[in-house]
N, C-alpha and C positions, 0 to 999 in steps of 0.2 A: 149815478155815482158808482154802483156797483159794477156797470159794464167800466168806468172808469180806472178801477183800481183793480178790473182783471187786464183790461189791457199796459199797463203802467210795466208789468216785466215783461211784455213781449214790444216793448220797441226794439229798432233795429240799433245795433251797434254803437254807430256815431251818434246816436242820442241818447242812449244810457249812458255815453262818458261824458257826454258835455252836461249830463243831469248831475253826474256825480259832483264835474266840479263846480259846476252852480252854484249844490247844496255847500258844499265844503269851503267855501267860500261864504256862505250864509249862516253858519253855523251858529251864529250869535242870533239869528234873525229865523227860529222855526215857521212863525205863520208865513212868512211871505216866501219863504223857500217850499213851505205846502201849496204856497197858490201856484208860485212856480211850476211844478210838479203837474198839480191839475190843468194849467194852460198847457203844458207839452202833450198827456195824453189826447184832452178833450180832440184835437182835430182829429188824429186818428178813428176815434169812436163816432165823433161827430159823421166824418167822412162813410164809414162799415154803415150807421146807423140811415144816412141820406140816400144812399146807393136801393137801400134793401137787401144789399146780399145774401142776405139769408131766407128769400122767399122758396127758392129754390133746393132742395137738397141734392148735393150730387155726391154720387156713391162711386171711386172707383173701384172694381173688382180686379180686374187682371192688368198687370202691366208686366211684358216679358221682352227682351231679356231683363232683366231688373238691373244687372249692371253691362250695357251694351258697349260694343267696341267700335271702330270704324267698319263700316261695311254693315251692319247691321241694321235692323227697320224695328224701330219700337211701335209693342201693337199694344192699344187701351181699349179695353172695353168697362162698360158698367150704366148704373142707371141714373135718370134724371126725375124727381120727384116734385110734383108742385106743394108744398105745402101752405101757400096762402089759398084766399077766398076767391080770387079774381084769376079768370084765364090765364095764361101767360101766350102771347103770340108774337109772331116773325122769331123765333128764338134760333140761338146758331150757339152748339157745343165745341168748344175753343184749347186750344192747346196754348199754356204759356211757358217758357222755359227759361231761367235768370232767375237773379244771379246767383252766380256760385257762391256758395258759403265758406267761411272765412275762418269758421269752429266749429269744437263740438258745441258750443255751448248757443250759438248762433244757431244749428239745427234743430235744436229744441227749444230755443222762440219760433221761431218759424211753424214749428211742428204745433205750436198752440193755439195758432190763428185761427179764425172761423171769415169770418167776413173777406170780402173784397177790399185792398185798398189803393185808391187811384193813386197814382204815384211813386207807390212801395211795389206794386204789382207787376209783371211786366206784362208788354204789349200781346197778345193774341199772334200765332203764328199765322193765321187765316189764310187763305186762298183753297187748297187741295186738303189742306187739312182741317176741315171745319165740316160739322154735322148739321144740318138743319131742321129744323123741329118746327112747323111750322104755326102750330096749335098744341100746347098742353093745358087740357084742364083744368081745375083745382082738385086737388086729392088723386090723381092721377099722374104716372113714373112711363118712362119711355126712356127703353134700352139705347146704345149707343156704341160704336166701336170707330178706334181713328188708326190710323198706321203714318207712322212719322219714321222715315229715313236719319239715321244719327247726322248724316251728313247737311243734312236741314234745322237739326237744332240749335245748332248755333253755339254749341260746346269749342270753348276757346283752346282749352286747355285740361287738365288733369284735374280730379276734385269735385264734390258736390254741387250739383247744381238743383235747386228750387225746380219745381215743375209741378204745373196747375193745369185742373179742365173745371174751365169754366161755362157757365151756360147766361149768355144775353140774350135779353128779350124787353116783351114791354109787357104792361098791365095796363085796364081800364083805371087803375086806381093811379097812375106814375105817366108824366109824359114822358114821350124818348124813350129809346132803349139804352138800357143800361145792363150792368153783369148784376144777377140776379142770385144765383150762386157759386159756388168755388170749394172745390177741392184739391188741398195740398200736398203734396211728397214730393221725393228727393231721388235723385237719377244720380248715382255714380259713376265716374267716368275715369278707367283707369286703362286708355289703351294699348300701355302696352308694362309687363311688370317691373314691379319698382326693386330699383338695386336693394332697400332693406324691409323685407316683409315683418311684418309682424306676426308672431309668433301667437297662435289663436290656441287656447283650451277651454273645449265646451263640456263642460258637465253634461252628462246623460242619467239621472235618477229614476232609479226601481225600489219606490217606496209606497206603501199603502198602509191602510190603516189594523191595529191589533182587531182578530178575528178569531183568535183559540180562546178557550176557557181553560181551564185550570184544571178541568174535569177530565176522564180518562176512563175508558171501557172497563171491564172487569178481567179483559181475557189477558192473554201473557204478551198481545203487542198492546194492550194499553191504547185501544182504537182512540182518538183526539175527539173533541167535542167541540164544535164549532159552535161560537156564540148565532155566528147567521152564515147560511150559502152566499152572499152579494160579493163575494169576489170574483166569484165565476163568472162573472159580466163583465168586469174587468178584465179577465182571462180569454176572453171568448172572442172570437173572430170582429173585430172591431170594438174590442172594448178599447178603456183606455191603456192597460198595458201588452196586449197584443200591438197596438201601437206604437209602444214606447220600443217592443221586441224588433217588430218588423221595419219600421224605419233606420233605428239604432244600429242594427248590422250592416246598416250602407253608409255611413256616418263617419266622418275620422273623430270619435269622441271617447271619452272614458266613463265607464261605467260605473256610476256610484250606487252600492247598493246598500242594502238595509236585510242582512241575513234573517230576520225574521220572515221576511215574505217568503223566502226562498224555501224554509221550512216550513211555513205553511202551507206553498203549492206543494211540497215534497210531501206532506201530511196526504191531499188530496187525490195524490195519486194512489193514493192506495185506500183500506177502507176507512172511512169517518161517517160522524154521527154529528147531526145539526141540531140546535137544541127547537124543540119546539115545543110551546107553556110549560106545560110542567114535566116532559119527558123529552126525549130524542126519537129524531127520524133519521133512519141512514140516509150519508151524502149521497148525489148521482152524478158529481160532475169530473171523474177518472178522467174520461177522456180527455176532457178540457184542459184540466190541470196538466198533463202527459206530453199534449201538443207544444202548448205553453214552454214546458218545463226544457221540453226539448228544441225546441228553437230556439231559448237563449244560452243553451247550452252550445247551440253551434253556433250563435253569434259571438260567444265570449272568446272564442278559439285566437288564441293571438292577439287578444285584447288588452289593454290594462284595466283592471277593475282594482276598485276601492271597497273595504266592506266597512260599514260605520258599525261602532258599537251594535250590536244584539237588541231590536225595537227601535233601533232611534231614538237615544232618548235626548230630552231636553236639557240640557245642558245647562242653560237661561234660569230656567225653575230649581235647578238642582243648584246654581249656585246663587241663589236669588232667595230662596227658601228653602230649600233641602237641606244646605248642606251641614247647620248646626241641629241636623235631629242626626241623632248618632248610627252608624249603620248606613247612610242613605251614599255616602261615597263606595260604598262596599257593591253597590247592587251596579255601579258603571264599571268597578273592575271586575266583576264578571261578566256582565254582559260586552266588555270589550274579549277578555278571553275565548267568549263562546263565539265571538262574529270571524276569525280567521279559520277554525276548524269546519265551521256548518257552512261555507262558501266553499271550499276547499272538496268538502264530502259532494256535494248536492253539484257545485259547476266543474269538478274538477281542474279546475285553477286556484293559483296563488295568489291570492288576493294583500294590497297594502293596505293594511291595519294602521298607519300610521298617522292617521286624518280623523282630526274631529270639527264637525259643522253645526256650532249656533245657526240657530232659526236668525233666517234672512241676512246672515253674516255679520249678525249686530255684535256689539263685545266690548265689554269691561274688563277690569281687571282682575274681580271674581270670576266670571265666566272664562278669561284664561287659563286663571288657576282650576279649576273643576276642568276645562276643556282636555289639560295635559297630566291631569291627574292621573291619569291609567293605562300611562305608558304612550302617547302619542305625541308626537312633537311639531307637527303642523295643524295650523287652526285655520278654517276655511275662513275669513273675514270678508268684509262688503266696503267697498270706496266711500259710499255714506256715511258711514262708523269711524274707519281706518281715514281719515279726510289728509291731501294733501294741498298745499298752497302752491302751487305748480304749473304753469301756463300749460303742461302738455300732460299727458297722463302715461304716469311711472311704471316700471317694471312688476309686475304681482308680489313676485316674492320679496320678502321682508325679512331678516332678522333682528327679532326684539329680544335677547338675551336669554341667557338658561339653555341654550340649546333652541330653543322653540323660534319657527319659522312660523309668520301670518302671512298667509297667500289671501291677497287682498282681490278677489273679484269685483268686476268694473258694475257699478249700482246701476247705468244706464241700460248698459248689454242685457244685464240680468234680470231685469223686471221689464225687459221689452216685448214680453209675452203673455204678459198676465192679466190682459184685460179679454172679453170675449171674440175669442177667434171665430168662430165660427160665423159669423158674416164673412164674406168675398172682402168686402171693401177693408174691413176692420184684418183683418190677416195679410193684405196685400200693403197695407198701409208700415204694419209692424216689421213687415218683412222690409220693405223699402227703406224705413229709418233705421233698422238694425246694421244694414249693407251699408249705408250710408255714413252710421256713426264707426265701424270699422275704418271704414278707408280715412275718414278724419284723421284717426288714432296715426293711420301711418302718414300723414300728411303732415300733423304735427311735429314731428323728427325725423324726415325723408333719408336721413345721414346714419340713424341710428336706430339699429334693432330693439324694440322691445318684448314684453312677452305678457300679454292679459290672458284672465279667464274668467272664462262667463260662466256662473253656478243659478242658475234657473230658479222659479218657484220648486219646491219636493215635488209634489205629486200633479205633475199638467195637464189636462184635458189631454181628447183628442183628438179635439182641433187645435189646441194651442201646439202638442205635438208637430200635427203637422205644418204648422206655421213653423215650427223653430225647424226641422228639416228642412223646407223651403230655402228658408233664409241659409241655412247651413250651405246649402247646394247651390245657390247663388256666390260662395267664394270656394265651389271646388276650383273652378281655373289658376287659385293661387298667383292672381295677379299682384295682389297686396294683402295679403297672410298667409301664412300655412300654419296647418296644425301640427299641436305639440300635445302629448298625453300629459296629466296632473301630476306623476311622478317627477316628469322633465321638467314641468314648467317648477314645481318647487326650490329644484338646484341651481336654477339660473342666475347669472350673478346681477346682486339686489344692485337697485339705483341709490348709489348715494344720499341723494341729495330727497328720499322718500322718506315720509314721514314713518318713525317707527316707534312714537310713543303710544299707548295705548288709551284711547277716550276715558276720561273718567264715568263712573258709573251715574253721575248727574245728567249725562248726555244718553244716559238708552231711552229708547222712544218709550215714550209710555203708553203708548196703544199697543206695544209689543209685552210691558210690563204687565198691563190690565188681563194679557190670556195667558201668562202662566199659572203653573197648580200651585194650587194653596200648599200652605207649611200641614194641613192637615191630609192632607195626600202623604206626605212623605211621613207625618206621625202614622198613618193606616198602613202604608209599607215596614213600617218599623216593626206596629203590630203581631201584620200577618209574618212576618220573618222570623218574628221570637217565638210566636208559636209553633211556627213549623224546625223551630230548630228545637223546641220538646217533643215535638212529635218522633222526629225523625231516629232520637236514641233511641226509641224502644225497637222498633223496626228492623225486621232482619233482611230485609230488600229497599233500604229508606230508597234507592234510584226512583224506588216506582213512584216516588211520593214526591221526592227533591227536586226532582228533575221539573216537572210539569208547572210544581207551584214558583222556582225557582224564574223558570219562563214568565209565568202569569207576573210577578211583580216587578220581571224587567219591560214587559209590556204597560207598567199601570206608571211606568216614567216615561212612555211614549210622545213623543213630539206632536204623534195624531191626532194627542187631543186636545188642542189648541181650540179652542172655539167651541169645546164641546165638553162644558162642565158636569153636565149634570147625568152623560153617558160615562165621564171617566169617572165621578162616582159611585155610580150603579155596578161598573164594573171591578173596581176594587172592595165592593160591599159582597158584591159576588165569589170572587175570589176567597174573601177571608171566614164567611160563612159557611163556604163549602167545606173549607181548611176544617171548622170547627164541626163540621156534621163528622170527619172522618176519625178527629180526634175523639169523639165521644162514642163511637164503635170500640172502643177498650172500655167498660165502666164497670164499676162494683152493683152487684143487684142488691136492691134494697133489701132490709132485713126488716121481721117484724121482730117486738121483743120476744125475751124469752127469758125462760124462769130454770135457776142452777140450783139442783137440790145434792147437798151432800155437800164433802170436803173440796172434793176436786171435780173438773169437767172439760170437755172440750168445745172451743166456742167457733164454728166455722162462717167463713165469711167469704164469700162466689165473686170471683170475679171473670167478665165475660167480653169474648172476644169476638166482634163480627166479620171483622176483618178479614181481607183474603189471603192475609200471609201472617206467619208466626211471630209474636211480641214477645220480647226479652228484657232483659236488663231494668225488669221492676221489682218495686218495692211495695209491700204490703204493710205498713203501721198500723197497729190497733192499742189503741190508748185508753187503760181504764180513769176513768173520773172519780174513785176513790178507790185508791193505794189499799186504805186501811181494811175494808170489806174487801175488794178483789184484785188479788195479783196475778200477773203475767208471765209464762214462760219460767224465768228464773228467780218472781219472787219480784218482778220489778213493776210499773203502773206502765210502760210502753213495753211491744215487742213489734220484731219486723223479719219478714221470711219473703223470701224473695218468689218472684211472680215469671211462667215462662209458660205461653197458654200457644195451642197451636190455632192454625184460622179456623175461624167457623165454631172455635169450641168454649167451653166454662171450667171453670179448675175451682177447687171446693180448698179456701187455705184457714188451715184449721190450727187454734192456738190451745195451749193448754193451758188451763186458769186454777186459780187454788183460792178458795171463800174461805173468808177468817169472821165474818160478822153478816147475820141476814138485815138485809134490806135491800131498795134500787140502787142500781150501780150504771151512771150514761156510759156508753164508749163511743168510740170514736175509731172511726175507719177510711185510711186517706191513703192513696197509690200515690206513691213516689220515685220519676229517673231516679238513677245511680248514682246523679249527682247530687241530687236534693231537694230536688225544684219537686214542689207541689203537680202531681197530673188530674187533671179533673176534679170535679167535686169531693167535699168528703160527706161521707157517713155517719150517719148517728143511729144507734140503739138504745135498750137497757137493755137491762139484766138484772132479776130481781133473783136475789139470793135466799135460801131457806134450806136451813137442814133436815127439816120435818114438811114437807108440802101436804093440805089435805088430803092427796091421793095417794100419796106414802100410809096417812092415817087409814084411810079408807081401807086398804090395800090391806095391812097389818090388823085392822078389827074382823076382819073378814077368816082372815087368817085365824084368829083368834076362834071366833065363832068356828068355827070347821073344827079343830081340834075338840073345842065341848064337845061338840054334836058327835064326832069320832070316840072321846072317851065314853060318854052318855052310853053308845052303842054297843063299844067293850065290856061297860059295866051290866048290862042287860044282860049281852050275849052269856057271861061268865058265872053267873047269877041263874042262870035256865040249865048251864053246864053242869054247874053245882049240885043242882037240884034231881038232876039225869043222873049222875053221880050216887048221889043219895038213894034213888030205888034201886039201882042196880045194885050196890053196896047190899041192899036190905035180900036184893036176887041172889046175889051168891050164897048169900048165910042159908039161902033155900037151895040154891045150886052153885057149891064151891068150885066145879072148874070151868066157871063162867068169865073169862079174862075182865082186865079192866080198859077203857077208853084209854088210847095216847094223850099228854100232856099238849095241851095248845102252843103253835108255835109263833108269836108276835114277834114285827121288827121293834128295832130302838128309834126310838122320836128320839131327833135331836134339838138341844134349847141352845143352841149356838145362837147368836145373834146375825144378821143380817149382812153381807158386806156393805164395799162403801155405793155412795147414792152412781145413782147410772148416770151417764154421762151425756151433755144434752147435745144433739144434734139436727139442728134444723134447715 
């Protein structure tokens, strides 16, 4: 039943409409228009299922030309694989080709087939074109190569034609031979060019993921700090954006890029530091980045490029959950500001700013509103999203009102690379229905010009790269399209009759829903943005500070991190911790108490600067906790004096206090901008008040003591004076002109009292 109801949308044409009106006709009668239903597929399945066609796996790898003309000999090679248990023998690799397809929507049933089926199938070209494999194995593949003259395929006419290589054989498990397995694609046949091409624009995207920190040298260029080296791989002689370069310059496409990479590689060319545990290593990869840098600088020459907003950011998330945290629309109008100047500096070209790209071109009518929010008036959309009811497929460009244009790229073209290229068979296969659903397009309205564009997954392998080159280069002949850049294809005049209502938001996929960032990404952006906007007033160089974090939080609305919750976490945690390590290099050093003897005193309190440049435009408040015991400055319980400290240094801000009552007294000590906002923590002390301290006492009895001991000594000395006095006195009366001793000559002690109490300083 389950092979039942995968094959139920790949029947062909005339049986999906005579199912419809079956059913439509039934409509009163669901069980029996179910059984109905079931009896059309079962034969199909029945038939794949009798056959065995799938014992075999056949891989094609190469089929060139891919889309051949008269005169040409199509050449196939690739492999044949037994995947059953039993031998496979007499086996013969088969060319089938029929019929032409009729739609697009016809080539991708077709494109979904697996099995063989007799009757749907067509006959085998045989004779000259046929491989024969006499014995294969079980578990064992045997290569194969056919060369088929166009003029032998049997192409009638203009248009898609089906074309299979199959491999018949027999088994010891199956009588007879039968086709064992099949593989499918699609041979376009346009030989000669069509009076109205259609107008192709292929996206070429230079996007990768956020790889700077927020972090920055100490020296005067502010070396960058790279979260990790791993884009140098990318960069490097077959990474994936050496890829994206070197193919891209041979390519009639337009450049879509993502100015953050651009400053990144631009970072790398010069010196940077990669973070590694808990320090950095300097980067090594200059050259790399250099090479890089400079061959897309010669591929852009003459190019038209697009620069998205600054990061890329998510658009989807931002107007899904961002946009009612306040602030968070602010952060896409500068990062659209900063993406026309950093394209401009770094490729020396003009880049159009005027395009914004939801992920996978999905879109509401929130996500318009946020798309055009910041100045851009076209919005990349996807034909899945943007749906028309339309036998033929419309002109891209769209106008939906307000000025704003949706350039609707085609959902087929565009996801017809996103599976893994890197098999032969798997990239040969993508490139064949890509070329194939092109010529469709122009076959649907041979009379009238239209104009698609095909916008890729962001970031492509590269091998999916080069699959989409491939395919690219498979319609350089412009037999039926030529390229148009995304500027032109915007202006072209819309189709009427194209839908230009916008999906409701009930219709966005919600497996697209499920990998947007939480509403608390955008509360952490909010965060980190309010503190760095207190930081930055004190700052007498904020660029060194603004710039870098300014970057770091248009990188933490990045599109990259889709799928990678728990990295864009880590990384905005990173960001706003650093933020706060930088803001706490300004702080007051703790105080211990201290004790104010006397009327008046002065109370100082250090505030300290690590920083490498000078802090201004602070405020120092120190608030006594009882008025009545200690007042401040002018008599008041606050005062505040302003703070202006240079880098690297301490300033000592000292208040003058006046005590009216001893006892503890708390204070309080709190740095504040200019505007008012609270900076850093505050402060607590005491201050214990006393007019008489016992060291004053101490100090004063000692004193006291000294003078006795001084008088004590006077009294002694004047007393022995006295008495010297006395025999002499009695000596003259024996010898009168014996003079007398000079009178003693003492200073004056003075009994002043002391001034006022010393002043504390600690």
């Amino acid at each position: 039943m389950a092979e039942a109801a995968d094959i139920q949308g790949t029947l062909p044409s005339p049986a999906r409409r005579w199912l419809r009106r079956t059913a439509s006709l039934l409509a009163g009668a669901p069980l029996l228009a179910g059984l109905l239903q079931g009896a059309v597929a079962s034969p199909a399945v029945a038939a794949e299922d009798a056959t065995g066609s799938r014992t075999v796996d056949v891989s094609l790898d190469t089929l060139t030309p891919g889309a051949p003309v008269e005169g040409d000999t199509v050449n196939l090679s690739g492999t044949v694989t037994n995947k059953g248990k039993a031998t496979v023998t007499d086996a013969t690799v088969d060319v089938r080709v029929g019929p032409r397809m009729t739609s697009r929507s016809e080539i991708e049933e077709v494109s979904g087939r697996t099995g063989f089926r007799p009757g749907s199938d067509p006959s085998p070209l045989g004779g000259r074109y046929t491989v024969k494999i006499p014995r294969l194995a079980a578990g064992l593949s045997k290569e194969f190569k056919l060369s088929v003259p166009v003029d032998k395929l049997g192409l009638d006419d203009e248009g898609v034609y089906q074309l299979g290589v199959s491999l018949a054989g027999q088994t010891s498990a199956q009588t007879g031979r039968r086709v064992l397995g099949i593989k499918r694609t699609f041979l376009p046949y346009q030989p000669e060019a069509a009076e109205k091409k259609t107008q192709l624009t292929y996206l070429w995207p230079l996007i990768s993921s956020a790889r700077v920190s927020a972090q920055t040298g100490t020296d005067d260029q502010q070396t960058p700090v790279f979260e990790n080296d791993d884009l140098a791989a990318e960069l490097a002689p077959g990474g994936r954006l050496d890829h994206m370069v070197t193919l891209g310059k041979e390519l009639p496409v337009t450049w879509v890029i993502d100015p953050d990479l651009l400053a990144t590689v631009d970072a790398m060319t010069k010196s940077y530091q990669v973070k590694d545990g808990t320090g950095t290593v300097p980067g090594r990869n200059q050259a790399v980045a250099k090479q890089w840098l400079d061959a897309l600088q010669k591929a852009v020459v003459g190019r038209k490029v697009v620069a998205l907003p600054f990061a890329d950011p998510d658009l989807a998330s931002l107007a899904h959950r961002g946009k009612d945290v306040p602030g968070s629309l602010g952060h896409l109008q500068s990062a659209t500001e900063l993406a026309g100047t950093t394209v401009e500096t770094i490729l020396h070209v003009k880049p159009s700013t005027d395009f914004s790209w939801p992920v996978d071109g999905a879109v509401d009518p929130a996500i318009m509103d946020v798309a055009t929010s910041a100045g851009a008036h076209k919005v990349l959309a996807r034909s899945d999203s943007f749906r028309d009811d339309l036998p033929y497929t419309p002109t891209a460009a769209r106008p939906i009102g307000g000025g704003t244009t949706a350039v609707v790229s085609d959902a087929y073209l565009s996801t017809a690379f996103e599976g893994d290229m890197l098999p032969a068979g798997n990239s040969t296969l993508a490139v064949q229905e890509f070329l194939a659903q092109s010529l469709a397009v122009t076959l649907e309205q041979p009379d009238q010009r239209r104009s698609i564009v095909v916008a890729p997954q962001r970031m492509p392998t590269a091998s999916q790269a080069q699959t989409m080159a491939t395919a690219l280069r498979g319609l350089s002949s412009q037999r039926w399209t030529q390229p148009l850049d995304l500027i032109a294809a915007a202006a072209v005049k819309p189709d009427p009759d194209a839908s230009t209502k916008v999906p409701r938001g009930s219709r966005y996929p919600q497996q697209l829903r499920k990998q947007e960032l939480p509403v608390e990404a955008f509360r952490d952006m909010k965060d980190t943005r309010a503190d760095l906007d207190d930081f930055k007033v004190i700052l007498t160089q904020s660029d060194r500070v603004v710039t870098p974090f300014g970057n770091a939080i248009s990188r933490e609305m990045s599109t990259s991190w889709r799928g990678q919750a728990p990295a864009a976490a880590l990384y905005r945690i990173t960001v706003h911790e650093y933020l706060k390590s930088l803001t706490r290099e300004v702080q007051l050093i703790d105080k211990s108490d201290l004790t104010l003897s006397g009327r008046s005193a002065t109370i100082p309190v250090t505030v300290q600067n690590k920083l490498l440049q000078d802090v201004d435009d602070l405020v120092l408040r120190l608030t006594s906790g009882n008025k009545t015991r200690l007042k401040l400055n002018d008599g008041d319980a606050v005062a505040e004096l302003p703070v202006k400290i240079g880098a690297g240094h301490s300033q000592s801000v000292k208040f003058n206090a006046s005590a009216n009552a001893n006892g503890p007294v708390p204070m309080t000590a709190q740095l504040f901008t200019k505007d008012g906002t609270p900076y850093g923590e505050p402060m607590t002390f005491t201050v214990k008040v006393s007019e008489i301290t016992p060291t004053v006492m101490l100090v004063i009895a000692g004193g006291v003591l000294l003078l006795v001991l001084a008088g004590a000594r006077m009294y002694t000395k004047r007393k022995r004076a006295a008495a010297r006095n006395a025999e002499a006195e009695a000596a003259e009366d024996d010898d009168p002109e014996q003079p007398s001793d000079p009178t003693p000559d003492t200073g004056h002690e003075s009994g002043d009292p002391s001034g006022p109490g010393e002043k504390v300083d600690r």
